[in-house]
KOLGU-4560 file (N, C-alpha, C; in nm, 3 decimals, padded with zeros to 5 digits):
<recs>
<n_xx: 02.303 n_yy: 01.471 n_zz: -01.538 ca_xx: 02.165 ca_yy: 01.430 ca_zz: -01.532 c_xx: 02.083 c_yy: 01.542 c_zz: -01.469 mol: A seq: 1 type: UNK>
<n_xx: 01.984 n_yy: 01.565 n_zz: -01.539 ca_xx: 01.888 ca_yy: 01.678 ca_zz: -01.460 c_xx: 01.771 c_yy: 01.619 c_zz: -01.388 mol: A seq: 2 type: UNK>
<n_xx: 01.719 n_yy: 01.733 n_zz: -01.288 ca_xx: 01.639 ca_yy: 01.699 ca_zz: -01.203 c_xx: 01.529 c_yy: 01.623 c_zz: -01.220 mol: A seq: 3 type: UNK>
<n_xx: 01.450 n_yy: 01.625 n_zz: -01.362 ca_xx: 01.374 ca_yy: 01.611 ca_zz: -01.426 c_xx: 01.382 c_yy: 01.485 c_zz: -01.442 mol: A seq: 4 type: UNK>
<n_xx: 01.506 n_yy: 01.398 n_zz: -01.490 ca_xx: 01.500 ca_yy: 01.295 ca_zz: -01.529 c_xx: 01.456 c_yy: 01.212 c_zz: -01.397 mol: A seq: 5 type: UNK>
<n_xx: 01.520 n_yy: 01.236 n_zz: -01.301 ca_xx: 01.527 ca_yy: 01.196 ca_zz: -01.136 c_xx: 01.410 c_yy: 01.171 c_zz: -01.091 mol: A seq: 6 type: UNK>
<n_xx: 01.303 n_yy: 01.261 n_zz: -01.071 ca_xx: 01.170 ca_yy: 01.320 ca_zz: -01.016 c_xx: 01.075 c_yy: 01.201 c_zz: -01.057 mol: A seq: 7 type: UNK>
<n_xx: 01.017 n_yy: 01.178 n_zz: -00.961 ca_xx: 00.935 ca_yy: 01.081 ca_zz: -00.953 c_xx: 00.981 c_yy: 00.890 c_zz: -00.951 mol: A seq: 8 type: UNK>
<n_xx: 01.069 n_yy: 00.892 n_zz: -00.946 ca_xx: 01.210 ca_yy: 00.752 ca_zz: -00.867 c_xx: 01.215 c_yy: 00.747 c_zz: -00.717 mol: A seq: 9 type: UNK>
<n_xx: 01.173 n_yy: 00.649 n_zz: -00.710 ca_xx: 01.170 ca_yy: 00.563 ca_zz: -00.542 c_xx: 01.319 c_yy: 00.536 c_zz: -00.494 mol: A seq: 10 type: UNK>
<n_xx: 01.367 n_yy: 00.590 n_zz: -00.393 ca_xx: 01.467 ca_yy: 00.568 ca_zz: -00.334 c_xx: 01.482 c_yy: 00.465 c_zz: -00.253 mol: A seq: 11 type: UNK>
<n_xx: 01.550 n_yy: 00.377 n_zz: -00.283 ca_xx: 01.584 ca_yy: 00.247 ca_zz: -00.168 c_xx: 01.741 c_yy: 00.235 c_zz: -00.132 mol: A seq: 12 type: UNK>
<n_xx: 01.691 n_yy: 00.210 n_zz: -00.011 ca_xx: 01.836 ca_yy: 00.178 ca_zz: 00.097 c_xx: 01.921 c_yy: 00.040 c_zz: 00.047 mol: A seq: 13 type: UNK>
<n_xx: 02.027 n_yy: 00.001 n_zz: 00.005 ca_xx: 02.115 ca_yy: -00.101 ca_zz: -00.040 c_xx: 02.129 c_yy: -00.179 c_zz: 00.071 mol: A seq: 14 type: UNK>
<n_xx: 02.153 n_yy: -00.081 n_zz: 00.196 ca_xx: 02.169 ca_yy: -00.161 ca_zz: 00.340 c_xx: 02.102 c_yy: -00.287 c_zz: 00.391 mol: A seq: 15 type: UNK>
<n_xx: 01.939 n_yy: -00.212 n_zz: 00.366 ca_xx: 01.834 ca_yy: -00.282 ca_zz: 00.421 c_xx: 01.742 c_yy: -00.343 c_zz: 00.353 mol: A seq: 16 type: UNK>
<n_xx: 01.761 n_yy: -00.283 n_zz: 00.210 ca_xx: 01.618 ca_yy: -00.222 ca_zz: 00.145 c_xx: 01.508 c_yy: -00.181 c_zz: 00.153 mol: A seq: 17 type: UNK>
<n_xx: 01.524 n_yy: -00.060 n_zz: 00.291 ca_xx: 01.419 ca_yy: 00.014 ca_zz: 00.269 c_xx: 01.350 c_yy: 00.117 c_zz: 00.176 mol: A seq: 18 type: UNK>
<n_xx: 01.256 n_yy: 00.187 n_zz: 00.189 ca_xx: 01.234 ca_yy: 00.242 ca_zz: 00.107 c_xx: 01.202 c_yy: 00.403 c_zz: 00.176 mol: A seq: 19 type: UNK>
<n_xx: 01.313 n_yy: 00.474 n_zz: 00.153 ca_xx: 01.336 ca_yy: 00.582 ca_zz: 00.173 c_xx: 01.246 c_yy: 00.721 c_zz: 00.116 mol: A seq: 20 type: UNK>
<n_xx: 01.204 n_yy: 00.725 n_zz: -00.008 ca_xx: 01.078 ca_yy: 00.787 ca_zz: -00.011 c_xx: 01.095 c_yy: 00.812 c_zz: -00.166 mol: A seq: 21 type: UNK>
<n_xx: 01.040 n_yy: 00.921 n_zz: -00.254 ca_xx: 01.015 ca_yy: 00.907 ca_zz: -00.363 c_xx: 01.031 c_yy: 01.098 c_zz: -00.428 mol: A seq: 22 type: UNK>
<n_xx: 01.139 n_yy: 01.065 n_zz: -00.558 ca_xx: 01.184 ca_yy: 01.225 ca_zz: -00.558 c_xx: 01.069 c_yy: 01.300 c_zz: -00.626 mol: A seq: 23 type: UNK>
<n_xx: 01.049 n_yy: 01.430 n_zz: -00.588 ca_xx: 00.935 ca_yy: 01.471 ca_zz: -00.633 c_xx: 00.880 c_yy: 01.526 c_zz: -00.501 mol: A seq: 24 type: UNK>
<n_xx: 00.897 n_yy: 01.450 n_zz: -00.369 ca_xx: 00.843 ca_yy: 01.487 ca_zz: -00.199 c_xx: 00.978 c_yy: 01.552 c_zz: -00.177 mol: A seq: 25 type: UNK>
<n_xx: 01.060 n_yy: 01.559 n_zz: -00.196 ca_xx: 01.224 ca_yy: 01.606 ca_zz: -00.176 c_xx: 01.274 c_yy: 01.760 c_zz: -00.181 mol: A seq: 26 type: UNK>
<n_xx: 01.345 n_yy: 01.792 n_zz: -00.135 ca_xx: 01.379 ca_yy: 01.900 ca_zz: -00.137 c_xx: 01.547 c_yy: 01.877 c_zz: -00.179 mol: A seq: 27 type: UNK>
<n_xx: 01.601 n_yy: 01.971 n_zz: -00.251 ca_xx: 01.733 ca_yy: 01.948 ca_zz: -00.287 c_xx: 01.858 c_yy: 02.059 c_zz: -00.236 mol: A seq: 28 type: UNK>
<n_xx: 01.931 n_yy: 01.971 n_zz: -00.224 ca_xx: 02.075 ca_yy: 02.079 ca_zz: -00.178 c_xx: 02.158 c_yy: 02.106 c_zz: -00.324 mol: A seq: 29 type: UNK>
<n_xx: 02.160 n_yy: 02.196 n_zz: -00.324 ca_xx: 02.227 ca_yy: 02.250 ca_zz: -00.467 c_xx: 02.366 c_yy: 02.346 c_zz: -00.442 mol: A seq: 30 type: UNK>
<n_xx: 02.476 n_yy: 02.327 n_zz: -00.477 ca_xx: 02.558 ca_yy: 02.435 ca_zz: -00.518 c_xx: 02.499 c_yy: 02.538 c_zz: -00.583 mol: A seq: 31 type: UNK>
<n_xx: 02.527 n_yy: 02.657 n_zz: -00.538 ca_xx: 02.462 ca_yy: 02.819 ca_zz: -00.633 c_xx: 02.630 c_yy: 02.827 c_zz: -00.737 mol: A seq: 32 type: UNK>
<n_xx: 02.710 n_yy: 02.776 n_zz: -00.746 ca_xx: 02.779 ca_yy: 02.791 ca_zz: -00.788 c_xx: 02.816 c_yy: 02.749 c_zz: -00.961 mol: A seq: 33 type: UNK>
<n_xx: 02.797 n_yy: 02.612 n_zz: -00.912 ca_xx: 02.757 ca_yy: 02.466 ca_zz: -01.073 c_xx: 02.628 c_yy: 02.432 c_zz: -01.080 mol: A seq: 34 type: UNK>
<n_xx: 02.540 n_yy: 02.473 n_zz: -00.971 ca_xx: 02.412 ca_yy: 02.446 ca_zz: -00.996 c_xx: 02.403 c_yy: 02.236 c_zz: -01.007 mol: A seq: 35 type: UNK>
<n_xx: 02.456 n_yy: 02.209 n_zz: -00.966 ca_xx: 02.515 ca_yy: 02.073 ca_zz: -00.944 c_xx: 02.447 c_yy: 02.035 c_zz: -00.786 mol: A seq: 36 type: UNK>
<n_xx: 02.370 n_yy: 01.889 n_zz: -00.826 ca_xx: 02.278 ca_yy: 01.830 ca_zz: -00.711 c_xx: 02.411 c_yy: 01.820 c_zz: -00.577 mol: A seq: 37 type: UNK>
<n_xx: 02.400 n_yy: 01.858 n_zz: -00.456 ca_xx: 02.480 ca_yy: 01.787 ca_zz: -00.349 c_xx: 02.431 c_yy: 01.696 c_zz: -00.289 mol: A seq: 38 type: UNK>
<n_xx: 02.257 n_yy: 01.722 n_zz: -00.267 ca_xx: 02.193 ca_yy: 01.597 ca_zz: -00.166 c_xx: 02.075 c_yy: 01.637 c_zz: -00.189 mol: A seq: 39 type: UNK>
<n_xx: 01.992 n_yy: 01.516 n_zz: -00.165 ca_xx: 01.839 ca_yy: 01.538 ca_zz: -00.113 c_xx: 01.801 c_yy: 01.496 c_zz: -00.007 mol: A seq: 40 type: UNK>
<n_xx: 01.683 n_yy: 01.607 n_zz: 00.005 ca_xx: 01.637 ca_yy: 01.558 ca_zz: 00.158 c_xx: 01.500 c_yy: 01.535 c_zz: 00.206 mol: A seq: 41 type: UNK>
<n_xx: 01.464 n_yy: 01.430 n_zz: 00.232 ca_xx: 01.367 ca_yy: 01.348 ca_zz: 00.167 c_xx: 01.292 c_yy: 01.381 c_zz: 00.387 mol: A seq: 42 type: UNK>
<n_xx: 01.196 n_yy: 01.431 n_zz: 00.352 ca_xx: 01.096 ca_yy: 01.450 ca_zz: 00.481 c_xx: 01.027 c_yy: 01.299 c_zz: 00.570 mol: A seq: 43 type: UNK>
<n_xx: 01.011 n_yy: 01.282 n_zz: 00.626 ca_xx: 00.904 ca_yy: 01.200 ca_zz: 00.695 c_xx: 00.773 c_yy: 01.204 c_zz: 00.687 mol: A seq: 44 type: UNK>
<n_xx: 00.740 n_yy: 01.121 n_zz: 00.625 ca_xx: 00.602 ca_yy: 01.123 ca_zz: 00.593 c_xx: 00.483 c_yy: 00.990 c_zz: 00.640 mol: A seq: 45 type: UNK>
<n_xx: 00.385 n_yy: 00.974 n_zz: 00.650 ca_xx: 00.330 ca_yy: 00.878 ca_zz: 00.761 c_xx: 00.238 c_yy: 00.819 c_zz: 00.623 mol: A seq: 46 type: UNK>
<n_xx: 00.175 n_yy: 00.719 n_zz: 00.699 ca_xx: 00.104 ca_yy: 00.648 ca_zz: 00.543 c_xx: 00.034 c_yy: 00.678 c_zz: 00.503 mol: A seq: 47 type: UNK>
<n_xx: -00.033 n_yy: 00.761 n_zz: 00.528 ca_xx: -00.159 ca_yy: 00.849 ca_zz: 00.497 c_xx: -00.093 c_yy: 00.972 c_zz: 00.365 mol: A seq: 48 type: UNK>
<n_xx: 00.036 n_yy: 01.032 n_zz: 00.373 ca_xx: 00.128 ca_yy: 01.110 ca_zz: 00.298 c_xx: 00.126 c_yy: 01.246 c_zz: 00.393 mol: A seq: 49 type: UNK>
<n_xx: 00.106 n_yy: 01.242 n_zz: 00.540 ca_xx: 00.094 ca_yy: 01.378 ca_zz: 00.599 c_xx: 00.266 c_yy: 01.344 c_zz: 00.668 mol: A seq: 50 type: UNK>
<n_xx: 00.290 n_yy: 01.445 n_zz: 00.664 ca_xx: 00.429 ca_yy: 01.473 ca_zz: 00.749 c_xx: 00.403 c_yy: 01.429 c_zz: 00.923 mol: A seq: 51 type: UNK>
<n_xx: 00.514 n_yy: 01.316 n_zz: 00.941 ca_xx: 00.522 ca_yy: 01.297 ca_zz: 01.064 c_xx: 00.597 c_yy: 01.369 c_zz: 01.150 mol: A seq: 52 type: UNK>
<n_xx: 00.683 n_yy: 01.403 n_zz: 01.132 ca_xx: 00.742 ca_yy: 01.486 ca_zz: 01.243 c_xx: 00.846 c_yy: 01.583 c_zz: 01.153 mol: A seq: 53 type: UNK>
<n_xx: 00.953 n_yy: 01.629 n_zz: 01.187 ca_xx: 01.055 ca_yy: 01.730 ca_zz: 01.177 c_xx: 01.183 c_yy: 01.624 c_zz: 01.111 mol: A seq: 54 type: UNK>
<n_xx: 01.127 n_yy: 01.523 n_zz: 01.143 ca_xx: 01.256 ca_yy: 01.427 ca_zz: 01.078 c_xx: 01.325 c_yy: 01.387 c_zz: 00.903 mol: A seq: 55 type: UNK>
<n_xx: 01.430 n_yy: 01.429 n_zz: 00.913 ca_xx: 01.429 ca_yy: 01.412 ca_zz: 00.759 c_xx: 01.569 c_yy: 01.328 c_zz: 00.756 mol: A seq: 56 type: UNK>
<n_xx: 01.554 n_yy: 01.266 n_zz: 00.581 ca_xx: 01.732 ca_yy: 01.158 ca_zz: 00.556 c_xx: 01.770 c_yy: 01.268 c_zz: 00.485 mol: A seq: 57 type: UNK>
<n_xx: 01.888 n_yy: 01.260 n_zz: 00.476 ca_xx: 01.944 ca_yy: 01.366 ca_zz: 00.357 c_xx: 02.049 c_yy: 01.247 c_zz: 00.316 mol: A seq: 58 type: UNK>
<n_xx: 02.024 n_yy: 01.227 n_zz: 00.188 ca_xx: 02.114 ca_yy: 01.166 ca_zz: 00.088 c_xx: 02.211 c_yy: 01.287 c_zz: 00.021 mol: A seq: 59 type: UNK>
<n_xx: 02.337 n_yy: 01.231 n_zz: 00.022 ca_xx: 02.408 ca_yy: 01.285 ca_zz: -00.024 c_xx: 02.461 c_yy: 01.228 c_zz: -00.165 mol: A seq: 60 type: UNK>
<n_xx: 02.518 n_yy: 01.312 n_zz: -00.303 ca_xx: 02.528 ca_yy: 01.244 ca_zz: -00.430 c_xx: 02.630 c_yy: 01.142 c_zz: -00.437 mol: A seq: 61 type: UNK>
<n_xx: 02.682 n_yy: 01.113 n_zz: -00.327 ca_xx: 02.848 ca_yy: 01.006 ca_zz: -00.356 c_xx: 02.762 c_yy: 00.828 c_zz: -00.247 mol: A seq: 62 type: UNK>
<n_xx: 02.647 n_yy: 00.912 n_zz: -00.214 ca_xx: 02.527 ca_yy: 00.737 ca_zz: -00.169 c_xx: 02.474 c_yy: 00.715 c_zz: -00.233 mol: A seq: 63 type: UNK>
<n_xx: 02.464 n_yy: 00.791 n_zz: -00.377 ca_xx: 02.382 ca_yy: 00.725 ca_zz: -00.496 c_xx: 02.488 c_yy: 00.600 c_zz: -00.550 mol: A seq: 64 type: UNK>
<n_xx: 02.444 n_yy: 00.505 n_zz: -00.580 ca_xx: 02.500 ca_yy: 00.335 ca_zz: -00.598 c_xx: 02.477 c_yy: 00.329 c_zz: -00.772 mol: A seq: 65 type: UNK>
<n_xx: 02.326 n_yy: 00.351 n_zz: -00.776 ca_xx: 02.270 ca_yy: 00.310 ca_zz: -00.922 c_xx: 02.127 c_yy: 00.399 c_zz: -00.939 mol: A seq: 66 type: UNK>
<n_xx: 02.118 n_yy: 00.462 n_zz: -01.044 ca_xx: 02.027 ca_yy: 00.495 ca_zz: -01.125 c_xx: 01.940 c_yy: 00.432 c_zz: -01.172 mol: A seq: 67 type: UNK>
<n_xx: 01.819 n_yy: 00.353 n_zz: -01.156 ca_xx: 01.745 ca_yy: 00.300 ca_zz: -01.267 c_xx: 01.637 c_yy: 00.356 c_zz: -01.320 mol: A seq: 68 type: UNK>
<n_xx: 01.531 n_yy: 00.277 n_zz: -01.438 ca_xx: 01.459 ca_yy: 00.347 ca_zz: -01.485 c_xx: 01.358 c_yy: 00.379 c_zz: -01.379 mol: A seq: 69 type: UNK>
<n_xx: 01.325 n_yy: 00.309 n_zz: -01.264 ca_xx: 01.209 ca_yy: 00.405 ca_zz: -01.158 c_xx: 01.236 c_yy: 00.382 c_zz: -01.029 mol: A seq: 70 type: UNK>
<n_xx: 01.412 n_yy: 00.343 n_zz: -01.014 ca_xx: 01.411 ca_yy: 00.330 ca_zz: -00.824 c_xx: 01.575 c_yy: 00.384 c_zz: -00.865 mol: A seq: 71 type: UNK>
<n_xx: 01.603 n_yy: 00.461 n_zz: -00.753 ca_xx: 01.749 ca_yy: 00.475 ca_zz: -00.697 c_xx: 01.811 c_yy: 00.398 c_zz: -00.580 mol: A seq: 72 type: UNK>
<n_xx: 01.925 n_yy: 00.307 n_zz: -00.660 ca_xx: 01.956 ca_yy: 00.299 ca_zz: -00.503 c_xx: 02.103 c_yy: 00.328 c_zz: -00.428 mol: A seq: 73 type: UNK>
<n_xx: 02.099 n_yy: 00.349 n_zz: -00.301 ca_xx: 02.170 ca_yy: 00.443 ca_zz: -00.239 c_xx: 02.241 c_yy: 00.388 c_zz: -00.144 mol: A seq: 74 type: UNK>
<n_xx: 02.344 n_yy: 00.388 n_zz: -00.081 ca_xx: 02.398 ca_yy: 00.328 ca_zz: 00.039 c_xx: 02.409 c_yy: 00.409 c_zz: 00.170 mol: A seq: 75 type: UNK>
<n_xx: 02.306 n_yy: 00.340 n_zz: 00.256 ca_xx: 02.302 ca_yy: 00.469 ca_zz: 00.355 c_xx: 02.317 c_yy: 00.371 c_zz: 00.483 mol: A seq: 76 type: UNK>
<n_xx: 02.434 n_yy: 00.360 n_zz: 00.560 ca_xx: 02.459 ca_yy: 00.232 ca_zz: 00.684 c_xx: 02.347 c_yy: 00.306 c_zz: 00.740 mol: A seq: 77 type: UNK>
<n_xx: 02.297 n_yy: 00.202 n_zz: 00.855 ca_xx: 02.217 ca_yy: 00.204 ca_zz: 00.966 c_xx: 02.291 c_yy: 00.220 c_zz: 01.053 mol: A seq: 78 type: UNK>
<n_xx: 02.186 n_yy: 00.340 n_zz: 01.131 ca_xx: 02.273 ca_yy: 00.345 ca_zz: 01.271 c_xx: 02.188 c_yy: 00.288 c_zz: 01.405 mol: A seq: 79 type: UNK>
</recs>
């Protein structure tokens, strides 16, 4: 699956169902090798859409659960 298809899908937590943020604000961890997604890492952002602090989730590809047509969801325990 390429990035493309991904981009712009709301990420939600399976745990809680929160809502973790939306790809497209993300930054990605990539192998230089396979060029193959490892994780995203999705910033803190406040409701306004300005960055709250330095805090970020990083999803990794083995917490992706399910694909759908406009939400991902992911299993990420609470700590």
């Amino acid at each position: 699956m390429r990035y493309k298809e991904l981009s712009s899908k709301e990420i939600v937590n399976l745990e809680d169902g929160t809502r973790l943020g939306v790809l497209g604000q993300t930054d990605l961890e990539v192998d230089p090798k396979t060029g193959k997604i490892n994780a995203f890492i999705i910033p803190s952002y406040s409701l306004f859409g300005m960055k709250r602090d330095q805090n970020e989730t990083t999803i990794t590809w083995n917490q992706i659960k399910k694909i759908g047509k406009d939400t991902i969801i992911v299993h990420r325990a609470n700590k």
